[in-house]
N, C-alpha and C positions, 0 to 999 in steps of 0.2 A: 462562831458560826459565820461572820462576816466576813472573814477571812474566806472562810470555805465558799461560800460565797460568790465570793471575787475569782477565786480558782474556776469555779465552774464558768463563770464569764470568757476568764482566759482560755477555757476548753472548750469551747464553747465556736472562739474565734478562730483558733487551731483548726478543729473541724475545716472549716469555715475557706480557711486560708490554706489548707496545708494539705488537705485530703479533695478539697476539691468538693464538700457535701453538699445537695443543693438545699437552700432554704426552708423550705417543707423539711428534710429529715433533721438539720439540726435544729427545728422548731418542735419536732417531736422527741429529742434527746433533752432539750429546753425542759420540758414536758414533765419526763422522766425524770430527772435531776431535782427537777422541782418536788414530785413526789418524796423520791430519796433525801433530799433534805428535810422536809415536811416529818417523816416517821421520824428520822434522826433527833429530831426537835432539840437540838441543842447540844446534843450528846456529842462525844467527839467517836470520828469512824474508828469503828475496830472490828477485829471479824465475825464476831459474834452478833454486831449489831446489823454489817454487810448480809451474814445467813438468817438473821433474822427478817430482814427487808424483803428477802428471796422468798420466804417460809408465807409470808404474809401479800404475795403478790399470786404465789400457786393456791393459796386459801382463797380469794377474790373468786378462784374458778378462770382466769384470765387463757387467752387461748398460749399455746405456750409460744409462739413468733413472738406476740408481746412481751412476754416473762423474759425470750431470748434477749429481745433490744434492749428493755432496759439494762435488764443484769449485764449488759454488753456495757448499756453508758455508763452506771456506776461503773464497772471494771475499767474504761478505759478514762474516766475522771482520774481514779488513783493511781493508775498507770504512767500518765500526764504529771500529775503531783511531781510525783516522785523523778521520774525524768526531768522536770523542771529542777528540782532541787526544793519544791514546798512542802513536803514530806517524806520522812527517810524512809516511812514500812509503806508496803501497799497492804491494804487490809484484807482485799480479794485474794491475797496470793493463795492464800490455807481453806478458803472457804469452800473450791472444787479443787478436789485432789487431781481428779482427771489429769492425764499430761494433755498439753497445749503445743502442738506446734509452733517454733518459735520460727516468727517471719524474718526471712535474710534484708536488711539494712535497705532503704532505696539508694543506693548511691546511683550519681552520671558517672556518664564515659568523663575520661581526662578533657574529652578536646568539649565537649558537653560544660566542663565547667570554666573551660579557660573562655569559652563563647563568654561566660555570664558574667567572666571576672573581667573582661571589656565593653560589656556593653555600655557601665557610665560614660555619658560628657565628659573628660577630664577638663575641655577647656570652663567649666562654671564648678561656682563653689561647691554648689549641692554636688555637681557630678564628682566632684575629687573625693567630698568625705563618702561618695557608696561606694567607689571603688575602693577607699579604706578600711572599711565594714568589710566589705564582700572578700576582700585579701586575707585580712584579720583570720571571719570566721572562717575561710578554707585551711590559711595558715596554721592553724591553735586544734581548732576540731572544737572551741568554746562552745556551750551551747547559749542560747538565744540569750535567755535571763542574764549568765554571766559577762556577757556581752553590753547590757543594756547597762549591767553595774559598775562597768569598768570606766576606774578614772583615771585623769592625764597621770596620776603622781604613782600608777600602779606598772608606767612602763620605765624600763631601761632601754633606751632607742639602740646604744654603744656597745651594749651587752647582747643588744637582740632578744629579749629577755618581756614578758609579761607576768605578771602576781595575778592570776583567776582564783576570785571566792566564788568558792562550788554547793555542792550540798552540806549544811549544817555546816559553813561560814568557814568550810574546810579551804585553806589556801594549797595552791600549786604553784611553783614556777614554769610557766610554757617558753617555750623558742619560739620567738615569732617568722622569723624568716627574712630572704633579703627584700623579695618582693612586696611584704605588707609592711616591711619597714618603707621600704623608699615613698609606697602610698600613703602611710601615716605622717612622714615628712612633708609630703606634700601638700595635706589635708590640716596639719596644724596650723599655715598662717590665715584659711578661712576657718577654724575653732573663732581664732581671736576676732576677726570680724563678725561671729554669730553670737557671739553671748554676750549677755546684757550689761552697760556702760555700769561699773562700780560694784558689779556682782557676776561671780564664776560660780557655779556648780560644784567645780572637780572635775566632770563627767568628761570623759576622752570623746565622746559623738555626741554632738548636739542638734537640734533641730532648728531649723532656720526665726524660731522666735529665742534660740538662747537657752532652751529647757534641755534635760535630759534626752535623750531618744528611749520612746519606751519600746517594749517588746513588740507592739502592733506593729511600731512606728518600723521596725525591724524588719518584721517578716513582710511590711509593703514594699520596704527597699528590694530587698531579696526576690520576691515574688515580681516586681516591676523586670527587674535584670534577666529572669528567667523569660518573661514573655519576650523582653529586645533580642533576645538570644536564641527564640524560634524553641524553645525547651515547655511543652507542655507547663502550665500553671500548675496542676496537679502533681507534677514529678518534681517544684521546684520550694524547698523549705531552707529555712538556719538549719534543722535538722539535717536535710537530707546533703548540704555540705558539710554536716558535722559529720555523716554518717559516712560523706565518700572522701573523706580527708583520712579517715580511718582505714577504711577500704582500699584505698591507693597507697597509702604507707603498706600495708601489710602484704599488698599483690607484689610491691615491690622488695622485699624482706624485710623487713621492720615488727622486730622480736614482740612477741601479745605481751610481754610487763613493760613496755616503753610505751606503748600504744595506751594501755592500762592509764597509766602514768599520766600522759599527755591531757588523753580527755578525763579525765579524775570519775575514774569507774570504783566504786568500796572493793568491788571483790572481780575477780579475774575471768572468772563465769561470763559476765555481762559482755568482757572483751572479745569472749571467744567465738562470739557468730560473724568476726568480719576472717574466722578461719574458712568460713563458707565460700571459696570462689566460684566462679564460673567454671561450667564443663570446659570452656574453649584455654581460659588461663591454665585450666590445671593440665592439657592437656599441650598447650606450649610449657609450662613449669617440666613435667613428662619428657618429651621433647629432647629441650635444654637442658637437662641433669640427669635421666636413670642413662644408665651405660650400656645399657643393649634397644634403645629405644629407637635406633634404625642402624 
């Protein structure tokens, strides 16, 4: 239950950081979560315990807006999980059969993310290792967590090559690229000036006392590069470069089992909403390939 816990903490600040919520409603999802864990009392989530929580919130007589939001925070708790990699099922998935429209990726425009992949300082330490970060996760399509785990001994600079442990400690080899190579080159000789005299971590991004960088520590780098960048706060996550690194491979032909592959998706399904383009791409893709198209 600690565990679970701490999840909601980190969903908490997702909200928080990544959607843009203002204080009053993730103080009301707070709220929520709290309850949901309270019934759960120890129990570990499953579906039957998620419809049960539901059962017993329409029992209250609760007007059903209420009923919605919660059942909305629990679902998007385990939804989070699992996108993190802190849990393989989501327990909500079975509990409303209903079909759910599945939301198209936020990705930016290209020139949108190269804005943000310069906005660091290069000339200061801290500015070299965010534009190392910010290269990394456009480079890889990593998501945040895996990012935050990654240590110096998990790259091959010569290979171009990074090891990401993903969900359920599953390993990938990713490509990293020329461009987040030559930033992680450069970002290596302030690692050694940042961590602590007679003690290393591992950890490939450190924080300016020497520590791991953890996932907050992440999505403020991320989130700071979007505001220098003139890129709405709102529209700017680790996610949402993981989301447009995927989106831009795939607008530009880059086969869904490589795509699959890259961001270490279980099943092919998940890959398949970045087949969703724009009217405007599909209609230059149109264009540029059928043979009677002008």
């Amino acid at each position: 239950m600690a565990a679970l816990r701490q999840d909601v903490d980190e969903y908490l600040a997702s909200l928080a950081s990544e959607r843009g919520l203002s204080r009053h409603t993730v103080a009301a999802y707070r709220r929520d979560l709290a309850q949901y864990l309270e019934f759960l009392n120890g129990g570990t989530p499953n579906s039957t315990r998620v419809a049960g929580f539901i059962k017993a919130l329409h029992a209250r007589g609760l007007a059903a807006s209420s009923v919605a939001r919660k059942t909305a925070a629990v679902r998007g708790l385990h939804r989070f999980r699992v996108t993190e990699g802190l849990a393989e099922d989501d327990p909500t998935a079975l509990v409303d059969t209903a079909k759910r429209s599945q939301p198209l990726p936020k990705a930016l425009s290209l020139d949108e993310v190269m804005s943000i992949l310069e906005t660091p300082d290069c000339s200061t330490p801290l500015g070299r290792r965010d534009r190392a970060i910010l290269e990394f996760l456009y480079a890889t399509g990593a998501r945040v967590s895996e990012t935050a785990d990654l240590d110096l001994g998990d790259l091959d600079l010569e290979a171009g090559t990074a090891i990401v442990t993903g969900k359920g400690s599953k390993q990938r080899l990713v490509p990293i690229g020329a461009y987040a190579i030559s930033a992680i080159k450069d970002y290596l000789p302030d690692r050694l000036a940042f961590r602590t005299a007679g003690r290393d971590s591992g950890a490939l991004f450190l924080n300016a006392r020497g520590g791991r960088l953890s996932r907050q520590g992440l999505w403020g780098i991320v989130r700071k590069a979007g505001v220098g960048a003139g890129v709405p706060e709102d529209r700017v996550s680790p996610h949402v470069l993981r989301h447009s690194a995927a989106t831009h491979m795939v607008e530009r032909g880059a086969d869904l089992r490589s795509v699959q592959q890259l961001l270490g998706h279980a099943t092919i399904t998940t890959t398949q909403v970045y087949t969703r383009v724009t009217p405007q791409h599909l209609l230059e893709v149109y264009t540029t390939s059928h043979p009677r198209s002008r």
